[in-house]
C-alpha positions as CSV (number, residue, x, y, z in Angstrom):
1,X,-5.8,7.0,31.2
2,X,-2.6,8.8,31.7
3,X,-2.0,12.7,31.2
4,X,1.5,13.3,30.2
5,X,3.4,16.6,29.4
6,X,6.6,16.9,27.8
7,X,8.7,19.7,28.6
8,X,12.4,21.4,28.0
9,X,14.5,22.5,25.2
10,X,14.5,20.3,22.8
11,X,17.0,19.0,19.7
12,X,13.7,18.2,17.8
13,X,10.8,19.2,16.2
14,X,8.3,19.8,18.9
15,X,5.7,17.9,17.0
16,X,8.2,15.0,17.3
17,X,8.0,15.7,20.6
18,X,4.5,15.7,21.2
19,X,4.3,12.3,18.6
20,X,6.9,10.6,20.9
21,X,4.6,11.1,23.7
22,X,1.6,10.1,22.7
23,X,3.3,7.0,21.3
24,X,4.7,5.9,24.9
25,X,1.5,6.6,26.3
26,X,0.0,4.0,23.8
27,X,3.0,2.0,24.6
28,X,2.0,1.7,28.3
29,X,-1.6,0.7,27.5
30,X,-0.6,-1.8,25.8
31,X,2.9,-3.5,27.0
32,X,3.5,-5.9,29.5
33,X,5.4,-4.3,32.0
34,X,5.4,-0.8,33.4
35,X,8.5,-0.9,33.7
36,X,8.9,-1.0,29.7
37,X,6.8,2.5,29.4
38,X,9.4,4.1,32.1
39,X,12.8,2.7,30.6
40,X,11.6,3.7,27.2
41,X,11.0,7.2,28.5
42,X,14.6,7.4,30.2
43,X,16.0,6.3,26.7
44,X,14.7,9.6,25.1
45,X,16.5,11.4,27.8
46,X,20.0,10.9,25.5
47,X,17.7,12.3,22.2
48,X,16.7,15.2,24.6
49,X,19.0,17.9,26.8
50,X,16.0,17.0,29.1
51,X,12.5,15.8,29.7
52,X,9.9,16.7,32.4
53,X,7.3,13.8,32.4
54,X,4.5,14.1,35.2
55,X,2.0,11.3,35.7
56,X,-1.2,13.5,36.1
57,X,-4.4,11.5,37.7
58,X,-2.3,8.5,39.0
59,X,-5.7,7.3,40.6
60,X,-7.3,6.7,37.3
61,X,-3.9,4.8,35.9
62,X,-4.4,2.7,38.9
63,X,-8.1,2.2,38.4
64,X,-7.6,0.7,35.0
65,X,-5.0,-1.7,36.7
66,X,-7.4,-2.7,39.5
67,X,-10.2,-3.8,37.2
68,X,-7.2,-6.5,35.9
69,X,-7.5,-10.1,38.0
70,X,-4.3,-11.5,38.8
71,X,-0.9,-11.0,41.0
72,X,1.0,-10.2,37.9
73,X,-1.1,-6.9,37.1
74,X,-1.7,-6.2,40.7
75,X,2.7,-6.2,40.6
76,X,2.7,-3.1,38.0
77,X,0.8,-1.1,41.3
78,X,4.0,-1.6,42.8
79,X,6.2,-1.2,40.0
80,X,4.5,2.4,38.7
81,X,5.0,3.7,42.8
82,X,8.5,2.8,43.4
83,X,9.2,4.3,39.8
84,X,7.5,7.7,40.0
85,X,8.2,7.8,43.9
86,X,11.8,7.2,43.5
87,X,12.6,8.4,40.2
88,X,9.8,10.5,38.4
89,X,8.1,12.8,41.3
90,X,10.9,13.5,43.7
91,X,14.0,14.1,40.9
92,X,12.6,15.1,37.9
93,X,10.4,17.9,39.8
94,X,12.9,19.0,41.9
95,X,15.2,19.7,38.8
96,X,12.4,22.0,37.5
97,X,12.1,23.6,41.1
98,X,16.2,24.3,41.1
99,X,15.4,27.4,38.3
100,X,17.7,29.9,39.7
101,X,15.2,32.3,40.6
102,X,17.1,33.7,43.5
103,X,18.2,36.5,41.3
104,X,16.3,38.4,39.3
105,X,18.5,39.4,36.6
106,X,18.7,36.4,34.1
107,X,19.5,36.8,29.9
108,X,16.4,35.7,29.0
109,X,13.4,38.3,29.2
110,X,10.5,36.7,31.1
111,X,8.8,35.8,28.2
112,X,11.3,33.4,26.7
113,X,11.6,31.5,29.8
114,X,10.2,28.8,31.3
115,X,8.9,29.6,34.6
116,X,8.2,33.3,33.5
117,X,9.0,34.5,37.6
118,X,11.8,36.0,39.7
119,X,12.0,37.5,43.2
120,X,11.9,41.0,41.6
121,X,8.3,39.6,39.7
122,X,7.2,38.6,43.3
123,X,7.7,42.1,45.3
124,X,6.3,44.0,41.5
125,X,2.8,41.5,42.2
126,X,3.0,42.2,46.0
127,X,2.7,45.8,45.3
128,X,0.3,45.6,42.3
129,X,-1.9,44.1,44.8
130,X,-1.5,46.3,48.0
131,X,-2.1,49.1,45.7
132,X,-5.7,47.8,46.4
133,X,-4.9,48.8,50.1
134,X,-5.4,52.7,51.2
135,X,-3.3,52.6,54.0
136,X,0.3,53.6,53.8
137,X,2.7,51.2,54.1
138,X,6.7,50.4,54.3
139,X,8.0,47.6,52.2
140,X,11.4,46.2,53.8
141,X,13.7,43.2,53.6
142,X,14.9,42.9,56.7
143,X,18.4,40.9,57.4
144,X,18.1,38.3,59.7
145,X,21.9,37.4,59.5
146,X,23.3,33.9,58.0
147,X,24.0,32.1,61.7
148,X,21.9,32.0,64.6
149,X,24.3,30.8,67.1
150,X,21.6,28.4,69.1
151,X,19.9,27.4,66.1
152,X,19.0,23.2,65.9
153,X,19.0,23.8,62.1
154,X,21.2,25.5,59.6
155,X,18.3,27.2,57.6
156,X,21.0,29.4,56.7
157,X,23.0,27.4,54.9
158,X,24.0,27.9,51.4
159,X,27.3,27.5,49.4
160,X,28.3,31.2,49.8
161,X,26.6,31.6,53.2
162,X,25.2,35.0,52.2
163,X,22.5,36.9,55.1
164,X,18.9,36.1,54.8
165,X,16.0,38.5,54.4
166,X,12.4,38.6,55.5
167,X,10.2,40.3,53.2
168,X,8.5,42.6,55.5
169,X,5.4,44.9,55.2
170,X,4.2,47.6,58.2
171,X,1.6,49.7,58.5
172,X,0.7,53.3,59.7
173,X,-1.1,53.1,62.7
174,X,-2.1,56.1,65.5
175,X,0.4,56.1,68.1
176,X,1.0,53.7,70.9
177,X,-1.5,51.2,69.0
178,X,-1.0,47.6,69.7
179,X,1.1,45.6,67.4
180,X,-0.4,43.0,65.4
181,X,2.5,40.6,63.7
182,X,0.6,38.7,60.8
183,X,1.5,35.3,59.6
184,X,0.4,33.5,56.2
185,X,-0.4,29.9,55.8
186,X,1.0,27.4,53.6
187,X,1.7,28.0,49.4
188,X,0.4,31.7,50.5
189,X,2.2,34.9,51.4
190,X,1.3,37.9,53.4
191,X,-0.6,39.4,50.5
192,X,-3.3,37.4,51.0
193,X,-4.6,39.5,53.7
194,X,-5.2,42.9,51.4
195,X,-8.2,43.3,52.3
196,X,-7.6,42.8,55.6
197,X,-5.3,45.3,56.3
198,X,-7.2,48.8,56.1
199,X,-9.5,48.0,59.0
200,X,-7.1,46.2,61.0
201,X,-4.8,49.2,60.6
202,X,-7.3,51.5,61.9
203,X,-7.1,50.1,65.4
204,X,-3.4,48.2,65.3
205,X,0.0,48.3,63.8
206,X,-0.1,46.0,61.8
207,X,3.5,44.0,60.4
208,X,2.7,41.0,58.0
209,X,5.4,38.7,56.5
210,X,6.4,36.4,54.4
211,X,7.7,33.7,56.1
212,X,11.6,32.5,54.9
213,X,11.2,30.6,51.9
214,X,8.0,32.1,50.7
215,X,7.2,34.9,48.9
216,X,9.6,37.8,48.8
217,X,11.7,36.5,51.2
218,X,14.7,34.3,51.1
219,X,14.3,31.1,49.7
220,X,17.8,29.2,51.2
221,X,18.2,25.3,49.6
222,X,15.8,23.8,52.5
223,X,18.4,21.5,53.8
224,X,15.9,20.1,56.8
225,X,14.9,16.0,57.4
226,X,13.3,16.3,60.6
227,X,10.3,17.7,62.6
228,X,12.7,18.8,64.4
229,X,14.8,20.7,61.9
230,X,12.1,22.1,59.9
231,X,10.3,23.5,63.1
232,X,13.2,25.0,63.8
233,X,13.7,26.9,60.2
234,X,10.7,28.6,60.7
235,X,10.6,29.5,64.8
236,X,14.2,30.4,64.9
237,X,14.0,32.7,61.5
238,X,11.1,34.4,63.1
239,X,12.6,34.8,66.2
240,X,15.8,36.0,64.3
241,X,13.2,38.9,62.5
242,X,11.7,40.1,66.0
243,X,15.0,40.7,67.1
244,X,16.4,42.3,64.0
245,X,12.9,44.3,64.4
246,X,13.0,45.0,67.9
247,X,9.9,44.4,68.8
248,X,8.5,42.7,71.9
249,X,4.7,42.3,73.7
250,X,3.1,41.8,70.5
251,X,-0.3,40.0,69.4
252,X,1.0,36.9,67.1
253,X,-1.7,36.0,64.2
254,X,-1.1,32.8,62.4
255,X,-3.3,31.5,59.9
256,X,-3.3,27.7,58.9
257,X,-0.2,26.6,58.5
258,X,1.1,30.2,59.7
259,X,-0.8,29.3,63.0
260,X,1.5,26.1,63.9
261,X,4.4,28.2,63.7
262,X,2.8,30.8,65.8
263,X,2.0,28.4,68.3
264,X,5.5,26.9,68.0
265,X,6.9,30.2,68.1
266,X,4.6,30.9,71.4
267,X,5.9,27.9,73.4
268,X,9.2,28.7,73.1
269,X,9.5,32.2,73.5
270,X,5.8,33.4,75.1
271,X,7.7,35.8,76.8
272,X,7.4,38.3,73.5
273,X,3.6,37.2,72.4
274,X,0.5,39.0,74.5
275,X,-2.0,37.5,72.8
276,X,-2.0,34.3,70.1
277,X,-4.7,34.9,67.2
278,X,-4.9,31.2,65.9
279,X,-7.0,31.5,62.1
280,X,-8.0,27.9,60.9
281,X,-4.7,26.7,62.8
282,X,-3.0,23.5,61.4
283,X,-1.6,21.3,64.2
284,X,-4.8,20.9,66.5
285,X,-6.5,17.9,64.4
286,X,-5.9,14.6,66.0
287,X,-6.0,11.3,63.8
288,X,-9.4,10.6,62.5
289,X,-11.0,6.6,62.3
290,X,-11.8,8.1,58.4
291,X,-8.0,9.1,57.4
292,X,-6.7,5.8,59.1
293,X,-9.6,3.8,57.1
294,X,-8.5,5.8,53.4
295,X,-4.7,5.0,54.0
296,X,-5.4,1.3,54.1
297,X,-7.1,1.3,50.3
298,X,-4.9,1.1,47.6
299,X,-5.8,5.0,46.1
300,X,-5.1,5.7,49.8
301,X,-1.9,4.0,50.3
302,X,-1.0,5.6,46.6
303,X,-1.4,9.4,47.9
304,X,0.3,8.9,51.0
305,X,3.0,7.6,48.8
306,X,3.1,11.1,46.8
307,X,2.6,12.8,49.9
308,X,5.7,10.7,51.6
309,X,7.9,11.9,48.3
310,X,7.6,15.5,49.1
311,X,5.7,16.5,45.9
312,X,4.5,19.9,46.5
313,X,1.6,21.5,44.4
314,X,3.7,24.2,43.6
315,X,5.9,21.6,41.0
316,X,2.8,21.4,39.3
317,X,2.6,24.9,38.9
318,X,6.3,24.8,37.8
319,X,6.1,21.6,35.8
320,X,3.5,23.9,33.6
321,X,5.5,26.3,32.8
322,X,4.0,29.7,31.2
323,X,0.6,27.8,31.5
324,X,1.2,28.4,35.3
325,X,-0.7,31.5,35.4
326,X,-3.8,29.7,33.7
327,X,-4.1,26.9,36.4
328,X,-3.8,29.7,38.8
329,X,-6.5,31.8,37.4
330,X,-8.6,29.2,37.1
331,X,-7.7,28.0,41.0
332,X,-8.5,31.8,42.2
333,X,-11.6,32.3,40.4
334,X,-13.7,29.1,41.4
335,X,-12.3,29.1,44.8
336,X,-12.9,33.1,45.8
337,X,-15.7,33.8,43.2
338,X,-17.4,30.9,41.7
339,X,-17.8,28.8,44.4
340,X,-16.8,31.3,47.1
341,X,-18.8,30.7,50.6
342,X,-18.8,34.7,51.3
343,X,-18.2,37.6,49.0
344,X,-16.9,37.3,46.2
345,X,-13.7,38.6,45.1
346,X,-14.6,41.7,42.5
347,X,-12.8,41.5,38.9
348,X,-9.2,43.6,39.6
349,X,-8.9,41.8,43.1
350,X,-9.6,38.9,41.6
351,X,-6.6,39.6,39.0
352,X,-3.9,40.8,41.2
353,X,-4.5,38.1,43.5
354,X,-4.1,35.8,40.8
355,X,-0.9,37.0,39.1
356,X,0.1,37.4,42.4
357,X,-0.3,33.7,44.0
358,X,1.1,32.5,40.6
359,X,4.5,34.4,41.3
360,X,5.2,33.4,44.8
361,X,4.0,29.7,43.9
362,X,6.5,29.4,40.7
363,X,9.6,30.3,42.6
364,X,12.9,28.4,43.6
365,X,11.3,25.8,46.3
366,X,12.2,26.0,49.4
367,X,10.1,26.6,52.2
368,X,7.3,24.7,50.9
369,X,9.3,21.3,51.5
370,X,8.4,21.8,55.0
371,X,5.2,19.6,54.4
372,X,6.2,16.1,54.8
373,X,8.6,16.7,57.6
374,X,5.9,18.6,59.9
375,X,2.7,16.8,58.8
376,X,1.7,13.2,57.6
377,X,-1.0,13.0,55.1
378,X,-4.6,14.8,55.6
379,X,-2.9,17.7,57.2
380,X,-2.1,15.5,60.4
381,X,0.8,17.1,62.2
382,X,4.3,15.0,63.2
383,X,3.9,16.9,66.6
384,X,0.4,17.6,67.3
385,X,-0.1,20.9,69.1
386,X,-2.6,19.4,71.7
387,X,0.0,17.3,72.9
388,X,1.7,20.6,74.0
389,X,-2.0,22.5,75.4
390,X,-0.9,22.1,79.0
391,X,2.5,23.6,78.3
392,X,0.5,26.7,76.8
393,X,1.4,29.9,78.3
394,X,0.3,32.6,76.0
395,X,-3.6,33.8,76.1
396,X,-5.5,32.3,73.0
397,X,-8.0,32.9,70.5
398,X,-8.9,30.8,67.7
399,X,-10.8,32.0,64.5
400,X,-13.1,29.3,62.3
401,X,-14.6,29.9,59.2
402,X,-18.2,27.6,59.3
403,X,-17.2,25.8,56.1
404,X,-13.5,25.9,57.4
405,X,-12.2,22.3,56.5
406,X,-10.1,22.2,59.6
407,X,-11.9,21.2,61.9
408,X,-12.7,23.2,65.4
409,X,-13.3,20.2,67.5
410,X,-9.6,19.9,68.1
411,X,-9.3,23.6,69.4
412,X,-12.0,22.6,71.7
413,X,-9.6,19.5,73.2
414,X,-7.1,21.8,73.5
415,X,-8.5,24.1,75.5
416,X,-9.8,21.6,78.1
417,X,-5.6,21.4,78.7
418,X,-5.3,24.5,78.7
419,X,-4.4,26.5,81.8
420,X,-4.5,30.1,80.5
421,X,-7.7,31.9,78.8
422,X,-8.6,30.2,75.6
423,X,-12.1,31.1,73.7
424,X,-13.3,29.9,69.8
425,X,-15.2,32.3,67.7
426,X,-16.3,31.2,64.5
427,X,-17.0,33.7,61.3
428,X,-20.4,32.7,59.6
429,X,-20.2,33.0,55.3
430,X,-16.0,31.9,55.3
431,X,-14.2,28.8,55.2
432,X,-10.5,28.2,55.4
433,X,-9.7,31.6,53.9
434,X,-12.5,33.5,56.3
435,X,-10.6,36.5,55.9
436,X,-10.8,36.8,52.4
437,X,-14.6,35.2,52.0
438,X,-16.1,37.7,55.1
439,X,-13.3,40.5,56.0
440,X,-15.8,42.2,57.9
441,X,-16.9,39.3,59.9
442,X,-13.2,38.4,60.3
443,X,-12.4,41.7,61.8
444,X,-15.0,41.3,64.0
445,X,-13.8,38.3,65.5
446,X,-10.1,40.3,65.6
447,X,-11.6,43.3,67.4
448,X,-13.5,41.1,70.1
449,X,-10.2,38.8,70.6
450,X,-7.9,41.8,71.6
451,X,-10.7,43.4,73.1
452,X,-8.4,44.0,76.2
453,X,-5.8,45.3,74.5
454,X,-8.5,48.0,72.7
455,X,-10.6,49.0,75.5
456,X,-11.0,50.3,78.5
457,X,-13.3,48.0,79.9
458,X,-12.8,44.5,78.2
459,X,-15.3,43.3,80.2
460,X,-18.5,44.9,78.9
461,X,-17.6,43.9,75.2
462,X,-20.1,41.7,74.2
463,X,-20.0,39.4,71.2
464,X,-20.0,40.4,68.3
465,X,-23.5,40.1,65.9
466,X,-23.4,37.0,63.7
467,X,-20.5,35.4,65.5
468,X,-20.8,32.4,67.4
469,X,-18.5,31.2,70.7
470,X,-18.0,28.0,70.1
């Protein structure tokens, strides 16, 4: 009914540990108030220097409640919500997310601890896995400063108020090639477009990031509680980069989440962007009569509840502890092998990727708070980007896997607003990750987008084999 884990240093036994456990899940079966289960697991908090308990599969808790007649049992919904919401998910997570992972240099060797991760693990996995890349590259962190002076948000904010750094990785290109700035999506980092980056480096130069609070970069305490404000982190960090960077007239590829912030980034300074490569974008979906049906059931109204309480998939990965990298592993290899919708990752990609995503996922959180504050459940943004099309002043292509969840239909809405050319290719064989499942369809659909920046006669270029305009 319930899966619980225990973890942290303990005064015990661990078998007493695990015994405890087992015992309060009994205990919860069985007792007449919820309430009783949680206060009896606070009580072991004084045997304990501390305890980590997450409530795993809270559908299936509830489902064994539902099946009970009466107002009293239908009351312990309410009770088991407010508890985890307020006490369990936010708190005790966010305790095992405050690791001080910022530095690298810790007493314990990685194997001893915890969350076996660090910044320095995160930029070692980064180049494990661009070693799969033939192309040359340059691997900076580049200082963005500690105080934008027009910023709406202090992303820079810390207790000692030290700079911040983008983790920053550029290409060799032929000269006077066009530049292509790459942005990742969300609990990703700019690795995940290794094999992208030998064929787009052939005909651009190519810069991908990590965006601040991902990856190798800076992860400040995310001190943001507004659209507003968390909009702001990202747009006015990036703009920060460019100009530590110097670059201007750039092509601006954002995938998922990466493409909201490209398209936030776009509408407030489109004087720097030539061309907007939108990949899957986030932002573009309007409500659906489905969503708005699932909120108003009670497993509905319970995961917009998590979702409301900030509780990030990565404090899973955290809560796990060194079986992290297993969940990973296991995550990697049905999504880009087993059930892959185009080719499959081969054996070393599929390890480097892995050790890889479980690095930049186990890290201090930071940017990855974002997700409440700029989206309400099922991925529906706070400010939807189509509300903004007519404001659009920055040419536009968006990229759709087929089996891309995200659905293209709000692309095509936009674009109706839109007063500035707009087209919508979509990659056959890839879903939300098309540039991992079909590379070589993806930079296709790349190629035929900056077409005019790439040749002579833009005009002439036809489509591309096996792509489809939508």
């Amino acid at each position: 009914m319930f899966r619980v884990m225990g973890i942290g240093r303990f005064e015990d036994d661990s078998s007493q540990i695990s015994y405890l456990l087992h015992s309060q899940i009994a205990d919860c079966l069985h007792a007449s108030s919820t309430k009783y289960w949680i206060k009896k697991c606070c009580c072991q908090e004084i045997k304990f220097r501390w305890v980590f308990l997450g409530v795993w599969d809270c559908s299936k808790a509830f489902l064994y409640f539902r099946g009970r007649k009466g107002n009293r049992e239908r009351g312990l919904i309410s009770d088991l919500m407010n508890t985890i919401g307020s006490r369990w998910l936010t708190r005790m997570a966010e305790d095992m997310g405050k690791s001080k992972l910022e530095s690298s240099r810790t007493f314990w060797p990685s194997f001893l601890r915890w969350i076996p991760s660090s910044t320095d693990h995160i930029i070692n996995a980064e180049k494990r896995l661009l070693s799969l890349v033939k192309t040359p590259y340059v691997q900076e962190q580049v200082n963005i400063g500690s105080a934008p002076p027009d910023s709406r948000v202090r992303w820079f904010h810390s207790s000692r108020n030290e700079p911040r750094f983008i983790n920053t990785v550029t290409f060799h290109s032929k000269d006077y090639s066009p530049t292509l700035v790459m942005v990742h999506g969300y609990a990703a980092s700019q690795g995940f477009f290794f094999r992208n980056f030998d064929a787009l480096a052939s005909r651009f130069r190519v810069i991908a990031i990590d965006q601040l609070g991902w990856g190798g970069s800076s992860r400040p305490d995310f001190t943001c509680r507004s659209t507003e404000e968390t909009e702001a982190w990202f747009v006015d960090s990036f703009e920060e980069w460019r100009k530590a960077k110097n670059l201007t007239n750039f092509i601006l590829l954002g995938h998922s989440f990466g493409g909201y912030v490209a398209s936030k980034y776009a509408l407030k300074h489109p004087e720097h962007v030539n061309h907007l490569i939108l990949v899957g974008p986030a932002g573009f979906s309007s409500e659906s009569e489905r969503i708005t049906k699932f909120l108003s059931t009670w497993k509905g109204s319970i995961l917009n509840q998590i979702w409301e309480s900030n509780f990030t998939p990565q404090k899973i990965i955290r809560g796990l502890g060194p079986w992290g990298p297993d969940m990973v592993r296991k995550y990697t290899s049905a999504r880009f092998v087993t059930y892959t919708t185009g080719e499959m990752l081969a054996e070393s990609e599929s390890r480097l990727l892995t050790d890889y995503v479980y690095h930049t996922l186990a890290a201090k959180a930071s940017g990855e708070l974002c997700l409440k504050y700029l989206f309400s459940f099922g991925a529906l943004a706070r400010s939807p980007l189509l509300h903004s099309a007519s404001e659009w002043k920055v040419p536009t292509t968006f990229i759709y896997g087929f089996q891309d969840w995200m659905n293209y239909e709000g692309a095509q809405e936009a674009r109706k607003q839109m007063k500035v050319p707009c087209e919508i290719l979509r990659v056959p064989q890839g879903g939300h990750f098309v540039f991992i499942d079909n590379p070589s369809g993806f930079h296709s659909a790349v190629f035929y987008a900056c077409r005019r920046f790439l040749r002579p006669d833009p005009d002439s270029e036809s489509l591309p084999e096996g792509l489809t305009s939508a």
